[in-house]
Backbone as CSV, one residue per row, in Angstrom:
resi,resn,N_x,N_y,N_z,CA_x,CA_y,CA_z,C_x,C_y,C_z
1,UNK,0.850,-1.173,0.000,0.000,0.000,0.000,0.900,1.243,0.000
2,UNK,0.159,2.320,-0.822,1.298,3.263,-0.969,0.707,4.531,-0.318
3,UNK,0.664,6.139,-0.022,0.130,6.863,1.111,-1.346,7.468,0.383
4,UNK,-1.001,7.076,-1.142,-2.447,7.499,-1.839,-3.475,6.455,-1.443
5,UNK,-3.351,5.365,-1.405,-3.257,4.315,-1.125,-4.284,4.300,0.726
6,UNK,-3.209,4.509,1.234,-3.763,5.163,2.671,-4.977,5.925,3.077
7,UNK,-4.323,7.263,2.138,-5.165,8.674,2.562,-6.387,7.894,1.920
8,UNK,-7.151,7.737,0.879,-8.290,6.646,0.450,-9.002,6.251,0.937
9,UNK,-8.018,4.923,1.561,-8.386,4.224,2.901,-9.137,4.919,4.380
10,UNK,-8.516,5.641,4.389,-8.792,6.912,5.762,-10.126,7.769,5.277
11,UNK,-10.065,8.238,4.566,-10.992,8.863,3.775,-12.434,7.852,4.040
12,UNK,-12.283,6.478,3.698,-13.183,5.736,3.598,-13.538,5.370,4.929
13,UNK,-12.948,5.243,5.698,-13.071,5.255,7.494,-13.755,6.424,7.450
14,UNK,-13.569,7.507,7.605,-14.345,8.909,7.923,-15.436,8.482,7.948
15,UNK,-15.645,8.870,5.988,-16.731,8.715,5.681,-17.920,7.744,6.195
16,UNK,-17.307,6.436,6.365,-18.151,5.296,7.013,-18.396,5.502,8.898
17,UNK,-17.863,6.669,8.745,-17.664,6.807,10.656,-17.153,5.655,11.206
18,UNK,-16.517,4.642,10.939,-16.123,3.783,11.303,-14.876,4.394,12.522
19,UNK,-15.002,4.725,13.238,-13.683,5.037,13.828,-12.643,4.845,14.835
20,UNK,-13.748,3.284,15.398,-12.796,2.449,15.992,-11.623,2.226,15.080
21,UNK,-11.631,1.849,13.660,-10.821,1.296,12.916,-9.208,2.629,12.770
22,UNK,-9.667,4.062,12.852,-8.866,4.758,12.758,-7.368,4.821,13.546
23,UNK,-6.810,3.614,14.251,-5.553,3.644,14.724,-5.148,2.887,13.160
24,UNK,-5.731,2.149,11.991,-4.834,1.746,11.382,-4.491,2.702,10.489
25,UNK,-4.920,4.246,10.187,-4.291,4.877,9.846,-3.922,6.173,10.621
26,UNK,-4.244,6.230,11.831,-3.732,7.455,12.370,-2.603,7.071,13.987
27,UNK,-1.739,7.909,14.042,-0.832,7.256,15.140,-1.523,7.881,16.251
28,UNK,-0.950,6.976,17.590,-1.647,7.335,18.548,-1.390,8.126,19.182
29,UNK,-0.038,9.254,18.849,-0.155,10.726,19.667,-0.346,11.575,18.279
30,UNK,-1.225,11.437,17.463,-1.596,12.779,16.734,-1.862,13.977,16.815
31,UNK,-0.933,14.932,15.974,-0.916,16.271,16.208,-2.236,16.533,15.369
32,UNK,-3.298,17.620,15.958,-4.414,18.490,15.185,-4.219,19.363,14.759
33,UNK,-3.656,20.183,13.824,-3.925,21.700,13.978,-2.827,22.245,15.331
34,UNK,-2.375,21.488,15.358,-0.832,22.285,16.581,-1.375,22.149,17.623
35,UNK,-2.265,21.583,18.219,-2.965,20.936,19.537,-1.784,19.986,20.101
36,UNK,-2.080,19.958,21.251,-1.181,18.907,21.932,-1.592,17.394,21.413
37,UNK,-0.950,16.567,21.223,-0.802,15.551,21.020,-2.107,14.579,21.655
38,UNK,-2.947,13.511,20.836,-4.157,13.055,21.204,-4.079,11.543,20.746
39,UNK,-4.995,10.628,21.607,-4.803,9.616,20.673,-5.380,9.501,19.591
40,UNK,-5.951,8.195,18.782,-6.573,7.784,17.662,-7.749,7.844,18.127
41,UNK,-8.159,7.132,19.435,-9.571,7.378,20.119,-9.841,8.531,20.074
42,UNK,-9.358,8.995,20.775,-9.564,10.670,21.180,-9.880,11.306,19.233
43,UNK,-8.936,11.340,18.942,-9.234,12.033,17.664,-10.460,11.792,16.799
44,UNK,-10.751,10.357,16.983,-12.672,9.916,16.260,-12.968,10.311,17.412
45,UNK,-13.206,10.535,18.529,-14.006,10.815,19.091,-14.428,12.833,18.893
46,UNK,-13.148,13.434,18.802,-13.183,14.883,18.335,-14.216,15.091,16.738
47,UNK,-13.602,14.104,16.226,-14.370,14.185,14.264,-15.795,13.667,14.985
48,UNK,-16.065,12.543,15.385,-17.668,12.531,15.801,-18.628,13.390,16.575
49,UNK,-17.603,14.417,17.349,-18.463,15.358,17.843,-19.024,16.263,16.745
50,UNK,-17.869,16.334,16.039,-18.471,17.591,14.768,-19.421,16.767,13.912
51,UNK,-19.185,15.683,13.671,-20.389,15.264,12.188,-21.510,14.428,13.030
52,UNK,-21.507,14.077,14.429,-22.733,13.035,14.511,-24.032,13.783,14.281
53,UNK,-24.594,14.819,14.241,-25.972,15.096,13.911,-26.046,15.458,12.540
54,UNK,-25.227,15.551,11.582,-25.186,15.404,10.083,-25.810,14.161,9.246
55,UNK,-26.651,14.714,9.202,-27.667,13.353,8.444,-26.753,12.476,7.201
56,UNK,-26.142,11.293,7.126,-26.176,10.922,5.625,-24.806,11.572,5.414
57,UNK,-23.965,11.981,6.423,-22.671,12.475,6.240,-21.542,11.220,5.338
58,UNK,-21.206,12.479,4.479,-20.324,11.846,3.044,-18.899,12.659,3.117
59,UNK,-17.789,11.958,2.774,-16.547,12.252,2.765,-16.169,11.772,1.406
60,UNK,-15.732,12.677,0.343,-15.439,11.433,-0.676,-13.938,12.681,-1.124
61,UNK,-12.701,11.810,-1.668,-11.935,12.373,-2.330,-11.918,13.431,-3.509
62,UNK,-11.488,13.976,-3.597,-11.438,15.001,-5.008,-10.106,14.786,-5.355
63,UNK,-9.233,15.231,-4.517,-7.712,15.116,-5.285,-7.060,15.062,-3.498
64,UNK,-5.662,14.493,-4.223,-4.690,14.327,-3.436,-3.412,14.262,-4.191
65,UNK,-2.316,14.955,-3.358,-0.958,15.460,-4.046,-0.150,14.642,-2.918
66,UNK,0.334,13.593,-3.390,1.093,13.490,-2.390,2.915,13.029,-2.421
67,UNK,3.706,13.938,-1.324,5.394,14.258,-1.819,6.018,13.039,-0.965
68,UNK,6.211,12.471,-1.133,7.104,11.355,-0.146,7.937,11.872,0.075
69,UNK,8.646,11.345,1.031,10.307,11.515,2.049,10.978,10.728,2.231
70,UNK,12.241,10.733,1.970,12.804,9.281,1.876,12.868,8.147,0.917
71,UNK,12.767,7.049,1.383,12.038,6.023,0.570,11.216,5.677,0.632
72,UNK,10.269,5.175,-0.851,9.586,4.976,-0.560,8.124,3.959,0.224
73,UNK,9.422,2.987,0.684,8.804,1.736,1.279,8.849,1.930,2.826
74,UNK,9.143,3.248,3.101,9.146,3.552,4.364,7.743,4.530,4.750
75,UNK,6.861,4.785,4.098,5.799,5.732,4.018,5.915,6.649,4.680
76,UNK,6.938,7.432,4.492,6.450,9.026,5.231,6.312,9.893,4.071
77,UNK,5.835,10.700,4.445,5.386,11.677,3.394,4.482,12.764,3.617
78,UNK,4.349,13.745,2.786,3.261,14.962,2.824,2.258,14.443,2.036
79,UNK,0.564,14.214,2.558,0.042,14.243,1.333,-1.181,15.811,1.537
80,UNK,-1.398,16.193,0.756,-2.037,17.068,0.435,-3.666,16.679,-0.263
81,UNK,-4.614,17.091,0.270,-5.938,16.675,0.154,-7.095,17.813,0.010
82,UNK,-7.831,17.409,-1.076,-9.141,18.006,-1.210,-10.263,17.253,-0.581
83,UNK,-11.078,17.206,-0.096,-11.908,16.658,0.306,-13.396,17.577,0.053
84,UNK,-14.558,16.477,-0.429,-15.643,16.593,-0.365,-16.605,16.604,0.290
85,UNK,-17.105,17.195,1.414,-17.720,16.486,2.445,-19.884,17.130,2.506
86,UNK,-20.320,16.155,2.531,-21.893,16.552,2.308,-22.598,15.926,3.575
87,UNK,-23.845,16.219,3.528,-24.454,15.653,3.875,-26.765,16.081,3.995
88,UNK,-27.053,15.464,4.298,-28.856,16.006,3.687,-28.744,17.649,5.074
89,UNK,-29.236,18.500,3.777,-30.120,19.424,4.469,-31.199,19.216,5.723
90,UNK,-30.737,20.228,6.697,-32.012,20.425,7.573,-32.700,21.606,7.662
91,UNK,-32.722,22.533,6.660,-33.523,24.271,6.813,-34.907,23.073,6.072
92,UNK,-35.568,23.851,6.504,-36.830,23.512,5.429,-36.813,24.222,4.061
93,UNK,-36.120,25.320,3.570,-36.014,25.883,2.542,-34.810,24.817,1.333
94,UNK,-34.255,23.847,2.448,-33.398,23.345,1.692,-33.759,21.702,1.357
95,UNK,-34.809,21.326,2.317,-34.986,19.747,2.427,-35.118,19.119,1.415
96,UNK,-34.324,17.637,1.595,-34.071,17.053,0.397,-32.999,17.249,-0.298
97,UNK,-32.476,18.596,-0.261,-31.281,18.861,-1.096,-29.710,18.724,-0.220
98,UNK,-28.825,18.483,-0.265,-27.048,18.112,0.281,-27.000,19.543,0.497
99,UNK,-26.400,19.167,1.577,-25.360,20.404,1.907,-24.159,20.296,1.826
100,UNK,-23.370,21.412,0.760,-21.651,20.632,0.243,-20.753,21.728,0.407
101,UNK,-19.656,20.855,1.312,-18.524,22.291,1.950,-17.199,21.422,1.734
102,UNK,-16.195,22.122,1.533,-14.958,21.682,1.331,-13.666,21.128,2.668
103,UNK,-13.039,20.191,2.778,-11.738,20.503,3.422,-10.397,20.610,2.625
104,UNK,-9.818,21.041,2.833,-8.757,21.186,2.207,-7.152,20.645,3.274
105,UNK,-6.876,19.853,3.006,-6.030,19.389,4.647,-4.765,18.571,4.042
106,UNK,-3.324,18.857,5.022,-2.574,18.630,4.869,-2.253,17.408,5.999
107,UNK,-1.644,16.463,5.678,-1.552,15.111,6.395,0.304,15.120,6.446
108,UNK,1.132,14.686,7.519,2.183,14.202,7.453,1.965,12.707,8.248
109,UNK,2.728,11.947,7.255,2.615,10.769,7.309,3.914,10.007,7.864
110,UNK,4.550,9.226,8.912,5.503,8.684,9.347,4.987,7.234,9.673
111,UNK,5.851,6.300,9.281,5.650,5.414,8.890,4.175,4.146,8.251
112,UNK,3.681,4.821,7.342,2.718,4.522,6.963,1.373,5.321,7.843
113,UNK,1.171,5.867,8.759,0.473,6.951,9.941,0.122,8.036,9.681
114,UNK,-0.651,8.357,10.140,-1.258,9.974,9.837,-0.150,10.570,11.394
115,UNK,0.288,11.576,11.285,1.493,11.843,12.598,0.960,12.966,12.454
116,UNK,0.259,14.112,11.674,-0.127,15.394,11.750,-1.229,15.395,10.955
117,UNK,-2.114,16.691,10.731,-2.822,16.884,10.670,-3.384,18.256,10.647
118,UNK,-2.962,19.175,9.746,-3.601,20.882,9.431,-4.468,20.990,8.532
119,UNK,-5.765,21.099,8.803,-7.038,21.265,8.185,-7.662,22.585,7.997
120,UNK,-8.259,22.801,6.624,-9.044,23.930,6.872,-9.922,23.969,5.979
121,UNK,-11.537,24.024,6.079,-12.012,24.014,6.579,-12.933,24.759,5.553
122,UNK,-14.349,25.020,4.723,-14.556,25.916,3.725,-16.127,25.630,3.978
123,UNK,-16.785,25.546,5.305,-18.228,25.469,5.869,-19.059,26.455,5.292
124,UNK,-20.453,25.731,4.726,-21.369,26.584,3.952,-22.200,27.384,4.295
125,UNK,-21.959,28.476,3.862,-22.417,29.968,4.206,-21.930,30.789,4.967
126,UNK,-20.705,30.341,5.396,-19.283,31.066,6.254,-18.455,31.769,5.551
C-alpha cells in the first residue's frame, strides 16, 4: 500500500464513521492543527463530535498530491488533500437537497500513519 493508497483508505473510514478502525491509519499521539498531542480514540471521538448530527454524512476524495520523504517503502510523506464532504439538508427551505462544503487538509505521514494533521475548513455559508 502506498500513502495514496492510505489517505483513500482513511478517507473511507471517515466517511463510514467507522472510527474504531482509525488507529490503522492514524498514530496514537496525533498532532491536530498544533494541539497537543491526542490519541486515535480521542481524535474519532473529536471528528464525531463535529459530524454526529449530520444526516447521511459523506466524505469522498477530489484530489490528493502526495510528496514522499525518503524512501519509498518507508511511508512518510506529505500528502495534500481536497476533500468533499456533504451531507442532507435540515432548513426547510433546503430539504431534500445536500449540503456541500470543502476541506482542504494537509496530512504528514511517518511510517505509513497519519502523525499530523492541518485542516481547513470551507463550511457553507461562512
Amino acid at each position: 500500500m502506498d500513502l495514496r493508497a492510505i489517505c483513500s483508505a482513511y478517507a473511507v473510514c471517515m466517511s463510514k464513521q467507522q472510527f474504531a478502525q482509525l488507529p490503522e491509519f492514524v498514530h496514537d499521539n496525533v498532532i491536530y492543527n498544533s494541539k497537543p498531542p491526542m490519541t486515535a480514540k480521542a481524535y474519532g471521538r473529536m471528528i464525531n463530535d463535529i459530524i454526529r448530527d449530520l444526516v447521511d454524512f459523506r466524505l469522498d476524495v477530489e484530489m490528493l498530491v502526495v510528496e514522499p520523504i525518503g524512501v519509498l517503502t518507508d511511508l512518510n510523506g506529505m500528502v495534500s488533500a481536497r476533500f468533499r464532504l456533504s451531507h442532507e439538508s435540515q432548513s426547510e427551505q433546503a430539504l431534500g437537497r445536500r449540503t456541500v462544503f470543502y476541506e482542504h487538509v494537509f496530512f504528514q505521514f511517518t511510517q505509513g500513519k497519519i502523525a499530523e494533521i492541518w485542516p481547513l475548513i470551507a463550511w457553507p455559508g461562512r
